[in-house]
NUVEX-875842 format. One record per atom (N, C-alpha, C): x, y, z. Coordinates in steps of 0.05 Angstrom, whole numbers, plus 32768, in hexadecimal, padded with zeros to 4 digits. Layout:
XYZ/...
REM end
This chain:
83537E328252/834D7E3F8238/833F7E59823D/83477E6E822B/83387E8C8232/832B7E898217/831B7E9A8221/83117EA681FB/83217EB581EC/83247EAF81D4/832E7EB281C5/832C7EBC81A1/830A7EC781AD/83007EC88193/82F17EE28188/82EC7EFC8186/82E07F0D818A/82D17F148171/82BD7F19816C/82B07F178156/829A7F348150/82A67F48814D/82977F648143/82837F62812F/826B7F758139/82537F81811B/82497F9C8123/82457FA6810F/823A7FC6810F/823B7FCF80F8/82307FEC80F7/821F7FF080DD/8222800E80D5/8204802180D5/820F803E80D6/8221804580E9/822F805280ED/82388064810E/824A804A8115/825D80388112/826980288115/828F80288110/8292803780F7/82B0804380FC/82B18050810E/82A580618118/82B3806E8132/82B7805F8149/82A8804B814B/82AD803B8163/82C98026815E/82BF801C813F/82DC800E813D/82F480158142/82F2802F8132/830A80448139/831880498151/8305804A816A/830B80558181/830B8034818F/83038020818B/830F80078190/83277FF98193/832D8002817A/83407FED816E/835B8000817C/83578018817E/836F8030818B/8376801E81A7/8361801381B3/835B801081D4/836D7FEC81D7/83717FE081BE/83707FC281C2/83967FC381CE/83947FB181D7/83B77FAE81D7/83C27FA181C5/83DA7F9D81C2/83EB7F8881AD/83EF7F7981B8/83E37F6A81C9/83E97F4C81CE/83CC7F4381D7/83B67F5581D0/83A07F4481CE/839C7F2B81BC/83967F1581DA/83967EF581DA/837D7EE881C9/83707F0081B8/83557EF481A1/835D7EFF8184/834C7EF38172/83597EF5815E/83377F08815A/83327F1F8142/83177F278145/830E7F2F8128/82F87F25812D/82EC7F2F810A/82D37F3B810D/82D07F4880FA/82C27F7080F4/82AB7F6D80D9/82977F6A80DD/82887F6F80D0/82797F8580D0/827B7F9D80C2/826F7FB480B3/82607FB9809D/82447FB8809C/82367FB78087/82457FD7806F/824B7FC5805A/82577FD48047/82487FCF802C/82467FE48017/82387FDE7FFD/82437FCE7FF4/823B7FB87FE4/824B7F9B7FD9/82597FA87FC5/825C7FBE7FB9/82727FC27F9B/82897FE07FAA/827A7FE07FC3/82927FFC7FCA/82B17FF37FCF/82BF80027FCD/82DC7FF67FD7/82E47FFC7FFD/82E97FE48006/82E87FEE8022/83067FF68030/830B8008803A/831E800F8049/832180158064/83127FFD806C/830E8003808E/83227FEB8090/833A7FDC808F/83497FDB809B/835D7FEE809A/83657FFD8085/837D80158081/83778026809B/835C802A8098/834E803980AF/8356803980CB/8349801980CD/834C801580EC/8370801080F5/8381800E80DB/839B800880E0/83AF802380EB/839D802F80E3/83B0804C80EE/83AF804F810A/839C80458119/839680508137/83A280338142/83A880228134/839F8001814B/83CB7FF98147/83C17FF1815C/83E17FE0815C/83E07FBE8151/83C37FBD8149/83BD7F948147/83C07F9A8124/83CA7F878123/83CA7F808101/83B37F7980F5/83AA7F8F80D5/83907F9180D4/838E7F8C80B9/83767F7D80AA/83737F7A8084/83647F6A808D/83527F68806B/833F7F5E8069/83437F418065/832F7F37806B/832D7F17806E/83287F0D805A/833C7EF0805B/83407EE0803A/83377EC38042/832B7EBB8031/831E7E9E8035/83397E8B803E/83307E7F8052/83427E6B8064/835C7E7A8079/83527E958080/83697EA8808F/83657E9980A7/83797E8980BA/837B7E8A80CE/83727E9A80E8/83687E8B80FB/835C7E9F8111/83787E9E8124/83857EBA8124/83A27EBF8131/839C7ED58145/839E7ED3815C/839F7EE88172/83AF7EFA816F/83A27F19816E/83B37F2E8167/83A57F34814C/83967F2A8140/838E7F2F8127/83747F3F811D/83727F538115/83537F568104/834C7F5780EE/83417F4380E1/833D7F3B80C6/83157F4A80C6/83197F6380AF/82FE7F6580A9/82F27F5D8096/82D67F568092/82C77F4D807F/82CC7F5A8061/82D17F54804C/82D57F648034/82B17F688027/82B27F7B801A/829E7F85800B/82907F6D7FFC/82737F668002/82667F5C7FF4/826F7F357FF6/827B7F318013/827B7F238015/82767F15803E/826B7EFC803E/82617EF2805C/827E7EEB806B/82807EEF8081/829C7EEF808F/82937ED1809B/829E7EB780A1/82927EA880AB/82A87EA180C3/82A67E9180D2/82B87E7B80E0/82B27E6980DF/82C77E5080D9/82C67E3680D3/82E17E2980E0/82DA7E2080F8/82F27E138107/83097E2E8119/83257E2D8107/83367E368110/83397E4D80FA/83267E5180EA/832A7E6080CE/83137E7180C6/83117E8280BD/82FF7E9080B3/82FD7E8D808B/82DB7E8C808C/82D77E8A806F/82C67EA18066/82CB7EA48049/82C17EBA803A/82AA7EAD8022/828C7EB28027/827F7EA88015/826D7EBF8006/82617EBE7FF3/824E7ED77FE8/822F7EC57FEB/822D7EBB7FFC/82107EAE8005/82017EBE8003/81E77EBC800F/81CD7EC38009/81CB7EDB801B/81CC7EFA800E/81CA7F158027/81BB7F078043/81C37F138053/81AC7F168071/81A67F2D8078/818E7F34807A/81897F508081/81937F57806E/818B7F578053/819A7F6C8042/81AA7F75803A/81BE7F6A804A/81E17F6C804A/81F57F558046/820A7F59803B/82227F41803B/82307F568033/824D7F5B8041/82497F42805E/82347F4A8073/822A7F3E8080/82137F3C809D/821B7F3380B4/82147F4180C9/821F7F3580DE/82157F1A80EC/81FD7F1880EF/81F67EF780F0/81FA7EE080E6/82017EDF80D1/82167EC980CF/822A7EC580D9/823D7EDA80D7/82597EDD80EB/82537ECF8105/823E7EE0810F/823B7ED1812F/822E7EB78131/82217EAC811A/821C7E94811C/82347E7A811B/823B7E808109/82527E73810A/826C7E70811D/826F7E8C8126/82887E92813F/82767E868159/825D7E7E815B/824C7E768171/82567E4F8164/82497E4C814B/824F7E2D8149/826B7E268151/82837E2D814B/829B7E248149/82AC7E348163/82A97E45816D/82AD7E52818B/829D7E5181A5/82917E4F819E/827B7E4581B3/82807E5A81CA/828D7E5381E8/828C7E5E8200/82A97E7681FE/82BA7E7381E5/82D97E7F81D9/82CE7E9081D2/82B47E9D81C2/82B77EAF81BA/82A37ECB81C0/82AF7EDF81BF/829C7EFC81C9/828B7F0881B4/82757F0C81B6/82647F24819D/82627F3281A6/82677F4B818F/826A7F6B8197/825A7F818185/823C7F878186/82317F92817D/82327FAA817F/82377FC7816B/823D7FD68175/822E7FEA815E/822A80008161/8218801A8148/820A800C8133/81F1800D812D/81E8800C810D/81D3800B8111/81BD7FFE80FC/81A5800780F9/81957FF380F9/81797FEC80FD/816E7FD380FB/817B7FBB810F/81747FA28107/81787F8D811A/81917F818119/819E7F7A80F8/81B77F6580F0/81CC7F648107/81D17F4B8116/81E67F42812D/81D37F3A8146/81B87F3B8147/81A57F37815D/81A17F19815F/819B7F068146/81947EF38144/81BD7EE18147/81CF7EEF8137/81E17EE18143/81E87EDB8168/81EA7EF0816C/81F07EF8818D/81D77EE68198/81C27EE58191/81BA7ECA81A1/81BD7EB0819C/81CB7EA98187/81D47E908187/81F07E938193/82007EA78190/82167EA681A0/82177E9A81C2/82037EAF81C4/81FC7EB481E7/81F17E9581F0/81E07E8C81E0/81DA7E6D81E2/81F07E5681E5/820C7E5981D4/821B7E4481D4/82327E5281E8/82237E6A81FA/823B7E6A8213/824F7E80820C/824E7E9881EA/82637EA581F2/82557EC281FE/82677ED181FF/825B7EE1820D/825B7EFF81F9/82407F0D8204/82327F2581FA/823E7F3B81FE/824B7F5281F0/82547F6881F1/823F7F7D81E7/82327F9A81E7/82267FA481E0/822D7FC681E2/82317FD481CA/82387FEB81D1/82147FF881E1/821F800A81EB/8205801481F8/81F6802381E4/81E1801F81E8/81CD803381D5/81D1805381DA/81CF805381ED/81D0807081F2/81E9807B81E7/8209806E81E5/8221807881D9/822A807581BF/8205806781B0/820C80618192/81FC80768188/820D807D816D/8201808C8154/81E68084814E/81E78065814E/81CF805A8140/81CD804A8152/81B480488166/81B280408177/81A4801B8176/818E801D815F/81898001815A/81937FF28165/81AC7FEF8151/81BA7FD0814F/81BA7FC4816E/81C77FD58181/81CD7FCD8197/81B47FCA81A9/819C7FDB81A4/81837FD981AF/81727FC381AB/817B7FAD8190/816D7FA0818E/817C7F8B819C/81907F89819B/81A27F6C81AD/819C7F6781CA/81A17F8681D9/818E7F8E81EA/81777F8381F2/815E7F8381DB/81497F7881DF/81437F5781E2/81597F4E81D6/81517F2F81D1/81647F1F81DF/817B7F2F81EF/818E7F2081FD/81967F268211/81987F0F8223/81A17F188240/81BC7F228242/81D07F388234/81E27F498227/81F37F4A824B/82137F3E823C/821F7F398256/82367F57825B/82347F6E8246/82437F828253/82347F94823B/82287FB28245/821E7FBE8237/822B7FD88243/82417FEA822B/82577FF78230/82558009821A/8261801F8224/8268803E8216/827F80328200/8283804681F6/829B803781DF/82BC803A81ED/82B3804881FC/82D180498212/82D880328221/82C1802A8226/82BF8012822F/82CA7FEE8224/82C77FED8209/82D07FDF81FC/82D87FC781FF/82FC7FDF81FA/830E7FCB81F8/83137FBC8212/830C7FCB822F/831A7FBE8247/83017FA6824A/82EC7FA9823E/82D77F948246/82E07F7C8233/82EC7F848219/82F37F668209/830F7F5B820D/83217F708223/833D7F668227/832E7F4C8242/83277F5B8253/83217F4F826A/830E7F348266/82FA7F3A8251/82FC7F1C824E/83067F0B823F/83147F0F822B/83307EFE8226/833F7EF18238/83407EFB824C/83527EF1825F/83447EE8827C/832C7EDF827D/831D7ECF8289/831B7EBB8281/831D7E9D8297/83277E7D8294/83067E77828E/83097E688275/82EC7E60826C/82E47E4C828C/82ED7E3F8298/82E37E3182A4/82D17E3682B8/82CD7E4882C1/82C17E6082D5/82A37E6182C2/82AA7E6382B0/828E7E7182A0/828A7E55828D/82777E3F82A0/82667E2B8289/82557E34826F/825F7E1D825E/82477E20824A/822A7E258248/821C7E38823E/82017E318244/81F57E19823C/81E47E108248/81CF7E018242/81BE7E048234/81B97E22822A/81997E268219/81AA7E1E81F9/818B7E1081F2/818F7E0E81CF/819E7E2281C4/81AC7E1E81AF/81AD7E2F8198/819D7E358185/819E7E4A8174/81847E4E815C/81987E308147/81787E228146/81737E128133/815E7E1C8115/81507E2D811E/81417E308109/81477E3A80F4/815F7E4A80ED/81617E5780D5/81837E4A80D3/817F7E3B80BB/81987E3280B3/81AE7E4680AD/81CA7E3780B6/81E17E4D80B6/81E57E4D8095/81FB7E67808D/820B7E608079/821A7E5B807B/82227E428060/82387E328061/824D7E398054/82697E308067/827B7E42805D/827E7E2F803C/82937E368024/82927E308018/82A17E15800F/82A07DFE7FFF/82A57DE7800C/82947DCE8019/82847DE2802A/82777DD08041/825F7DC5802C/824E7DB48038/823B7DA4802F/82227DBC803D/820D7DBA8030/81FC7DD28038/81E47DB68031/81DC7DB48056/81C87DA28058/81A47DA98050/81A27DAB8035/818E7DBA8035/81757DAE8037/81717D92803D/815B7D87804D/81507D8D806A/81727D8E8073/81687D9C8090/815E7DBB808C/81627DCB807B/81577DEC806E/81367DDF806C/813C7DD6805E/81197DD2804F/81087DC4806F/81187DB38083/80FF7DB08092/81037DC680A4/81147DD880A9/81127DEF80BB/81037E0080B2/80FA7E008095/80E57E098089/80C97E10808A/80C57DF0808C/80AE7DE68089/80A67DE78073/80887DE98077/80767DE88061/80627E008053/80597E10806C/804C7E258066/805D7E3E8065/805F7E4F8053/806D7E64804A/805A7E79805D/806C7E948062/805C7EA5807D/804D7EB9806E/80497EBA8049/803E7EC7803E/80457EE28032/805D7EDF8035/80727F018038/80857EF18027/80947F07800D/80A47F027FF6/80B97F107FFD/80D27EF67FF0/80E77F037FFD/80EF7F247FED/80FF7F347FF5/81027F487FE1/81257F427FD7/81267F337FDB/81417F2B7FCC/81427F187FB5/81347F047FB5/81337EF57FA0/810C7EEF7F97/80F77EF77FAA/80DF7EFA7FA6/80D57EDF7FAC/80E87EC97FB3/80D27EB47FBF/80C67EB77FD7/80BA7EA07FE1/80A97E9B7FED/80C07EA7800C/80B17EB28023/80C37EA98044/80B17E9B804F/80C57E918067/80B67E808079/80C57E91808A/80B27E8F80A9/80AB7E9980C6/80BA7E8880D4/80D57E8980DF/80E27E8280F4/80DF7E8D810D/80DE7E7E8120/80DB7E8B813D/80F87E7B814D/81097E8E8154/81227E8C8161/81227E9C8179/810F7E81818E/810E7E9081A6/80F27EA481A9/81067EC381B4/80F17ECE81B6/80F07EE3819F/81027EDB818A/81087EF28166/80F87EDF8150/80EA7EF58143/80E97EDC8126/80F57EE5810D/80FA7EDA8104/810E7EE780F0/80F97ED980D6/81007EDC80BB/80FB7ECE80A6/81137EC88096/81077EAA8080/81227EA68072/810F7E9C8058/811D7E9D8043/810E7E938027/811F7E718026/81177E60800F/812A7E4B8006/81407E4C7FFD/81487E697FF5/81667E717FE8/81777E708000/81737E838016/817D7E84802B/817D7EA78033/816E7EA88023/816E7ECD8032/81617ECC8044/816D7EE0805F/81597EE58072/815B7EF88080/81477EFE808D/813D7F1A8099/81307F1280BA/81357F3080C3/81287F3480D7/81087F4680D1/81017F4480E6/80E87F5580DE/80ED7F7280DC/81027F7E80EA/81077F9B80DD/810E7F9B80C1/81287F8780C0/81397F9080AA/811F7F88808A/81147F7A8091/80FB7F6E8080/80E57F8B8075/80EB7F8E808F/80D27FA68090/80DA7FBD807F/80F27FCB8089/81017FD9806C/81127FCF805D/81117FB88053/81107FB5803A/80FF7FB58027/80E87FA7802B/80C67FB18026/80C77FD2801D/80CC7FE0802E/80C67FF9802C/80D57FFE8017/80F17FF9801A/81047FFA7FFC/80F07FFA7FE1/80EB7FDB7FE2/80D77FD57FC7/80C87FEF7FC9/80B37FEB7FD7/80997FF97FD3/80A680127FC4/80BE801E7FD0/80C980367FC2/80CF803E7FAD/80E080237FA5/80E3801C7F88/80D180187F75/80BC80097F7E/80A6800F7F71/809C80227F63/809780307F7C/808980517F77/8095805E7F59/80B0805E7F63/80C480727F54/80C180617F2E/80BC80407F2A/80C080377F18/809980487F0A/808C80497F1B/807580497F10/8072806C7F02/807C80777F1B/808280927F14/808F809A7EF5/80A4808D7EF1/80B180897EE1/809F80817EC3/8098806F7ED1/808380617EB2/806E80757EAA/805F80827EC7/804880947EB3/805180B17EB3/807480B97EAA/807A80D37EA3/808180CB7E82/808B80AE7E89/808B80A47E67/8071809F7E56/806480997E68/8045809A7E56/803A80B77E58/804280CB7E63/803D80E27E5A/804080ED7E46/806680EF7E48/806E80F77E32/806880EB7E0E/806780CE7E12/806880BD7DF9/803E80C57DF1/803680CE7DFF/801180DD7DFD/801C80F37DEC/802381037DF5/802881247DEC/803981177DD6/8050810E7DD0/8055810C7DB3/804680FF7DA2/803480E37DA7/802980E17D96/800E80F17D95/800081007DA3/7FF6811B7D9B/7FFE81307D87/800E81347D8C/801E81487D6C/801C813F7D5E/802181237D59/8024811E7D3C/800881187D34/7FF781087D43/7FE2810F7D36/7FCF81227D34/7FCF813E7D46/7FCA81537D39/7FDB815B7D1E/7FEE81507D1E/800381627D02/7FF0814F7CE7/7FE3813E7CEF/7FD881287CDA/7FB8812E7CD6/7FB181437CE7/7FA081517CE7/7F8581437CF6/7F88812B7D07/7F7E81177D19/7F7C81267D36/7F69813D7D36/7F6781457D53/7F50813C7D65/7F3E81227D5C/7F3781177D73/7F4A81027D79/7F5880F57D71/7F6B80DE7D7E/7F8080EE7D8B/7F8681047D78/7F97811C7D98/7F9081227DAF/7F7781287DAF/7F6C812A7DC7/7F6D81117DDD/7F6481047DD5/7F6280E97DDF/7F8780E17DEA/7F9680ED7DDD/7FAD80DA7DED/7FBA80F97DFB/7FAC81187DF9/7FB2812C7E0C/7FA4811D7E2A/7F8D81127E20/7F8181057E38/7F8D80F67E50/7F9E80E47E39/7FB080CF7E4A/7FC780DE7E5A/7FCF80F17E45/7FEA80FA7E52/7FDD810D7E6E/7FC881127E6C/7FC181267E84/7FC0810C7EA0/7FB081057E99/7FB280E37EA8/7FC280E37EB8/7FD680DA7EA5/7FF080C47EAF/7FFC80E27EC5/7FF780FE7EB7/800A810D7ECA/7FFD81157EE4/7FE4810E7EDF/7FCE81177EFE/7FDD80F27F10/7FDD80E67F04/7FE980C57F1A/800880CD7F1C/801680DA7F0E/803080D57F18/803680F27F28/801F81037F27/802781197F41/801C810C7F56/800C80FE7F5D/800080EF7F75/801A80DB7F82/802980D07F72/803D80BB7F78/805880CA7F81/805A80E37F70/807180FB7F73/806080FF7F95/804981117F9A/804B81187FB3/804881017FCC/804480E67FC4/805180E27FD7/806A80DB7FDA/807B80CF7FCF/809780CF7FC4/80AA80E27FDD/80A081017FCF/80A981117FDF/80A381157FF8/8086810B8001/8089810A8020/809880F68028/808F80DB8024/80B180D3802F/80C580D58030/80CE80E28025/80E880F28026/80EB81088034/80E08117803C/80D18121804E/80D9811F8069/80CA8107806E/80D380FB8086/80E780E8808A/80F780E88078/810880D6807E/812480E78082/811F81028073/812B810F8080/812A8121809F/8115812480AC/8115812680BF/8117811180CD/811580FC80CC/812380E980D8/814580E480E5/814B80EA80CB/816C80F180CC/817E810A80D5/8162811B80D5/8166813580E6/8168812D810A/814E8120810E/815081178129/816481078137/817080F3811B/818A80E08127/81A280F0812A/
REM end
């Protein structure tokens, strides 16, 4: 038996690699492969039209119960989790990870449950951690680690963090690629045993749809004590998983995060915040100054005064919230200057 299973994630800076991939594959590659690309859940996606112009493998997006056929690339559709389940791939709108659906950790959780030592992960451009925590459960049930190089990604993260948490079995330029996922396609599993190390138990998979979703075993992977941090997806409670040497968090719904992707999302809120508050005291400005007029026009100019008062107020707090606002932005554009 070879492997037979190839299982892609990436993020910013990630079409181009697909692009220049999928050009490199042959037509009689012996895996069948699926593509997870963090996309906005309501955009329309056209990254198979895309990748179909350069590739000779037959390419569209993946439909609940598509067969896993060698020669094939089925990508994740917008706003939805790409899963594997047996010989088949499933499509669920489960609980975001990292902020995203589709996410790549699930994908690899699942292509790790049901492929085991058959299948390859291939982390390649984007931002933050999403595909770190799959690829080590992959790497755990024996398949093997693909990694574009940091240095030949746009967005160097993604691949820096897999890097960090996994003993990463080919770390390659994007030229590199395709001959690293032909060549191991066509290596005899038998040569290369299963590992022995655990798989991640602690953070329950998603279930494809159908399946029975054991959520006793959720609640004791739980526990009891919450880690004190609110989810920003649905605002309950998280708990503190430790997977190995990563900890990730997950709430009781099933959202979950890494500590980056956690970390700016947080920052998200906090932002949103700002901008809602900002918002509120230009309205309490304005709604001051009109009812000021009128009650000067009623000839009430100490209660005018009194709400010129407020309106001066509210606009001395919402230039303090405006300048910093704009410094982060600020720097977030020099940030993007530097990338």
């Amino acid at each position: 038996m070879n492997r037979n299973l190839i299982v892609i994630g990436g993020s910013a800076g990630a079409l181009e690699v697909l692009i220049a991939l999928v050009a490199d594959l042959p037509a009689d590659l012996a895996a069948a492969v699926l593509v997870v690309v963090h996309v906005p859940p309501k955009s329309r996606s056209l990254l198979p039209q895309i990748l179909q112009r350069r590739s000779r493998l037959p390419m569209q997006h993946a439909r609940d119960g598509d067969a896993l056929t060698p020669g094939q690339v089925l990508v994740a559709p917008p706003d939805h989790h790409l899963l594997v389940e047996r010989d088949r791939v499933r499509l669920t709108r489960g609980p975001r990870e990292n902020g995203s659906r589709p996410a790549i950790d699930p994908l690899f959780r699942t292509a790790a449950r049901w492929a085991g030592p058959r299948a390859v992960g291939v982390v390649v451009s984007g931002s933050l951690d999403d595909g770190t925590a799959g690829m080590i459960a992959l790497h755990a049930r024996g398949g093997r680690s693909v990694v574009q190089s940091p240095d030949d990604a746009l967005y160097p993260a993604m691949p820096q963090s897999v890097l960090d948490h996994v003993a990463v079995d080919h770390v390659v330029p994007v030229a590199m690629l395709a001959p690293v996922l032909v060549e191991l396609t066509r290596e005899p599993l038998e040569n290369f045993p299963m590992s022995n190390e655990p798989t991640e138990s602690t953070a329950p998979e998603l279930e494809p749809p159908g399946a029975e979703a054991n959520q006793d075993a959720v609640r004791e992977a739980l526990g009891d004590a919450p880690s004190g941090f609110t989810c920003p997806d649905c605002h309950g409670a998280l708990w503190e998983l430790q997977d190995g040497r990563m900890v990730r968090y997950r709430c009781r719904v099933g959202h979950g995060f890494s500590p980056e992707a956690l970390l700016s999302l947080q920052d998200d809120s906090i932002e949103e915040a700002m901008w809602a508050a900002y918002r509120a005291l230009e309205e309490s400005a304005a709604m001051s100054d009109r009812l000021a007029r009128r009650l000067r026009d009623r000839g009430l100019a100490d209660a005018a005064g009194r709400c010129d008062e407020r309106r001066a107020e509210a606009l001395d707090r919402a230039r303090v919230i405006r300048r910093v606002l704009d410094a982060e932005a600020g720097k977030s554009a020099d940030l993007a200057d530097l990338g």
